[in-house]
C-alpha positions as a printed NumPy array, in Angstrom:
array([[ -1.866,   3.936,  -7.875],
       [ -2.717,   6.573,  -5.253],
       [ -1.586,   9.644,  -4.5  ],
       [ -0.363,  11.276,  -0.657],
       [ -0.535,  14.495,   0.559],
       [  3.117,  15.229,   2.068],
       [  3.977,  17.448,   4.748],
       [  5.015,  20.327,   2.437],
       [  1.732,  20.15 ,   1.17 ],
       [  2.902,  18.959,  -2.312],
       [  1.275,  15.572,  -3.267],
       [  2.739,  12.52 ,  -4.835],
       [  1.549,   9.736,  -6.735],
       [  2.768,   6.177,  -6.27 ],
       [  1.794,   3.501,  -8.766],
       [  3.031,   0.14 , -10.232],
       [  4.657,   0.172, -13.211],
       [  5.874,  -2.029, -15.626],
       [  9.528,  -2.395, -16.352],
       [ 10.533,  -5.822, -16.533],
       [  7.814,  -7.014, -14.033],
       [  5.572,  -4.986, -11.595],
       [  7.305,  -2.289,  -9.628],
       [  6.557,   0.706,  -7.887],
       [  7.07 ,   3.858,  -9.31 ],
       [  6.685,   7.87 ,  -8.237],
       [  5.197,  10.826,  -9.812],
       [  5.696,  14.437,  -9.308],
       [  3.865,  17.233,  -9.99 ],
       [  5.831,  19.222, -12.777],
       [  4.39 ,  22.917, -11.185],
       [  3.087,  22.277,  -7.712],
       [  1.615,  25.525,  -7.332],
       [ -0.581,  24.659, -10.353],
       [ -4.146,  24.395,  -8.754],
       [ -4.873,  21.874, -11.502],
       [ -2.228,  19.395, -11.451],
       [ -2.076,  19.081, -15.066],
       [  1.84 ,  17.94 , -16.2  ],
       [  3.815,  15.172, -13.873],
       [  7.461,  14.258, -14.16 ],
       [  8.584,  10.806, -13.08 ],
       [ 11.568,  11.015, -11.61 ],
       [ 15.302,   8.967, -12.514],
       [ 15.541,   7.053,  -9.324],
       [ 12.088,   4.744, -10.973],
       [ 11.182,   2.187,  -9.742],
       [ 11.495,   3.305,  -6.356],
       [ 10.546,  -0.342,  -5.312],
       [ 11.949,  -2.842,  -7.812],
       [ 11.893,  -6.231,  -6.141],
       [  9.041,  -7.974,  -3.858],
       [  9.29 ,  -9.424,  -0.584],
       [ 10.993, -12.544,  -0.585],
       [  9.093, -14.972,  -1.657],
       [  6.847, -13.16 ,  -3.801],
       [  7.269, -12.651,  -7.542],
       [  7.402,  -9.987,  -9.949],
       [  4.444, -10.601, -11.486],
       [  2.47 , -10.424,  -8.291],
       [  3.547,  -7.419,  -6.789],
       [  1.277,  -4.467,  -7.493],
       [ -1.579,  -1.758,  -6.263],
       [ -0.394,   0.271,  -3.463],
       [ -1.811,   2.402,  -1.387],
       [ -2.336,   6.106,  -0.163],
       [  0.871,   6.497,   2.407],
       [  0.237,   7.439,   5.756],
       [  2.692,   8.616,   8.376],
       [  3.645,   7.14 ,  11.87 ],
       [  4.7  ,   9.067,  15.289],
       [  8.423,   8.704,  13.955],
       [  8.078,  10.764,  10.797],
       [  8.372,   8.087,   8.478],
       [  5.99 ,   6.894,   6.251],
       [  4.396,   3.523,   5.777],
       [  2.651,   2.248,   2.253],
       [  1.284,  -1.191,   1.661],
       [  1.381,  -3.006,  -1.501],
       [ -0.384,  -5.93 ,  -3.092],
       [  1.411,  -9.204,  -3.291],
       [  1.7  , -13.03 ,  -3.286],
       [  4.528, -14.195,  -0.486],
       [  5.064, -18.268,  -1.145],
       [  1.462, -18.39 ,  -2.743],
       [ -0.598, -16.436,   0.165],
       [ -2.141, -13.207,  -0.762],
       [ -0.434, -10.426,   1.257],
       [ -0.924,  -7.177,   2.103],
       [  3.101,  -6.107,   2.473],
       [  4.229,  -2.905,   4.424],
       [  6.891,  -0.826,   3.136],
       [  8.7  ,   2.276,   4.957],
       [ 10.571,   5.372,   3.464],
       [ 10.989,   8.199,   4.847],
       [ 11.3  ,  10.391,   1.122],
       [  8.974,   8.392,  -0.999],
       [ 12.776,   7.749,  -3.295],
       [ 14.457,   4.789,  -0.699],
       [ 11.801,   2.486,   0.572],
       [ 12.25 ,  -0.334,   2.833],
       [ 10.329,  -3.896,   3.316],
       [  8.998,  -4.427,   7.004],
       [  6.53 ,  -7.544,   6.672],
       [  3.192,  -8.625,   5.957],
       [  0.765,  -6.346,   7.875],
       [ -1.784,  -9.373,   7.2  ],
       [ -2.031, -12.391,   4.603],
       [ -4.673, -14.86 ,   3.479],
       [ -5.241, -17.583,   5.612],
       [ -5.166, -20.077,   2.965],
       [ -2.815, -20.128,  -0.465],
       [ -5.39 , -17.855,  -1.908],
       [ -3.272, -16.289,  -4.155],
       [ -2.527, -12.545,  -5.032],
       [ -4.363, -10.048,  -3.079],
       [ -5.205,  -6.971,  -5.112],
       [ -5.827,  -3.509,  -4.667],
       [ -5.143,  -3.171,  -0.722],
       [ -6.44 ,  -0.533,   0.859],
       [ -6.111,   0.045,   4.525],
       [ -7.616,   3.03 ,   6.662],
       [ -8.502,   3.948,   9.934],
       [-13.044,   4.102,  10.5  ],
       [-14.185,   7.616,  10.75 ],
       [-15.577,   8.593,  14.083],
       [-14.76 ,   5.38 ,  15.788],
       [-13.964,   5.749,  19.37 ],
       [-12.788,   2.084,  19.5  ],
       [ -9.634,   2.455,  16.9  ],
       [-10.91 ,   0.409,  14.881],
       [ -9.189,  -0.371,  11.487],
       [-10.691,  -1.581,   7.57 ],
       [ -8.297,  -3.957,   5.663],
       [-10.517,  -4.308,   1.786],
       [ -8.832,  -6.078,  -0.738],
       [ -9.28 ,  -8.74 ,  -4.013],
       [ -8.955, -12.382,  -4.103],
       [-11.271, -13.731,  -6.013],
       [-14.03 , -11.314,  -5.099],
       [-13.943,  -7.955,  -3.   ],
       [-13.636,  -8.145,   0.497],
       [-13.089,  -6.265,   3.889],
       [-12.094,  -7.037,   7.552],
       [-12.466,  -4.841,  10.529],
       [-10.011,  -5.033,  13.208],
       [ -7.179,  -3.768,  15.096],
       [ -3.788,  -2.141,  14.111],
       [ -1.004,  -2.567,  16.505],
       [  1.183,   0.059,  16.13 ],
       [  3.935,  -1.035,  17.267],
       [  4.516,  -4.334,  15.618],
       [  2.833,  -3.108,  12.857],
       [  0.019,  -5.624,  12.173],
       [ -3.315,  -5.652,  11.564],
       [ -5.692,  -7.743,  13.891],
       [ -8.905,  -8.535,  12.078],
       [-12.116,  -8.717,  14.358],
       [-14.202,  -9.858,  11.684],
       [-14.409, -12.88 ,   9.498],
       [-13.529, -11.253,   5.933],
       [-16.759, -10.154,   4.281],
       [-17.617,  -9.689,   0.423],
       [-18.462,  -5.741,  -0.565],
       [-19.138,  -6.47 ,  -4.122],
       [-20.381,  -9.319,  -6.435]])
């Protein structure tokens, strides 16, 4: 799971759960003004994502991602899966963390590699070229650097994907 900062200042934590098969699920914090975080409530409305993109499965749907927000207000959130056998990174949109919405891969494998696992996709520090990091598992660790086009909402690798960890 990870957790996002929202605009109130109150985070979240999204994480897969498992209730008949791998969804997504939200946490709250029970006393946001607790400095500590200690108790969390998950709310009714779990799983707040309880099918995969067509063609994936339920059992290969899991490991989001910190949310980040876009120049409409909404929010986009990736999520581990396998779509017809090719690892995926898929994005979702919501725009309350309760009522998400599938848009598409935002990259896959480029072979039937399988699941990929714990996505993670962030913008490089400091880098005046815009440059992007897509890291994920399939078999290994790996990362790409690249482009993300904003408005079709894909990622554009650069590099040829590279192993992080052995």
């Amino acid at each position: 799971g990870s957790a996002t900062v929202r605009d109130d200042g109150t985070p979240i934590i999204t994480y897969t759960c498992v209730s008949g098969g791998q969804r997504q699920c939200i946490a709250l914090p029970k006393d946001p003004n607790d400095a500590m975080l200690v108790n969390w409530t998950k709310p009714a409305q779990n799983p707040v994502i309880s099918t995969p993109p067509t063609g994936g499965t339920i059992g290969q749907f899991r490991d989001d991602t910190t949310a980040w927000k876009v120049s409409d207000g909404s929010w986009r959130m990736i999520v581990g899966a396998s779509i017809n056998g090719v690892g995926s990174a898929s994005l979702w949109k919501t725009n309350d963390f309760f009522n998400w919405t599938y848009v598409h891969p935002i990259a896959q494998s480029h072979s039937k590699a399988g699941m990929w696992e714990c996505p993670d996709f962030f913008p490089l520090p400091n880098d005046t070229m815009g440059r992007y990091v897509l890291k994920y598992s399939a078999g290994g660790d790996w990362y790409e650097i690249g482009t993300y086009d904003k408005e079709a909402e894909v990622f554009h690798n650069l590099t040829l994907p590279a192993r992080y960890d052995y």
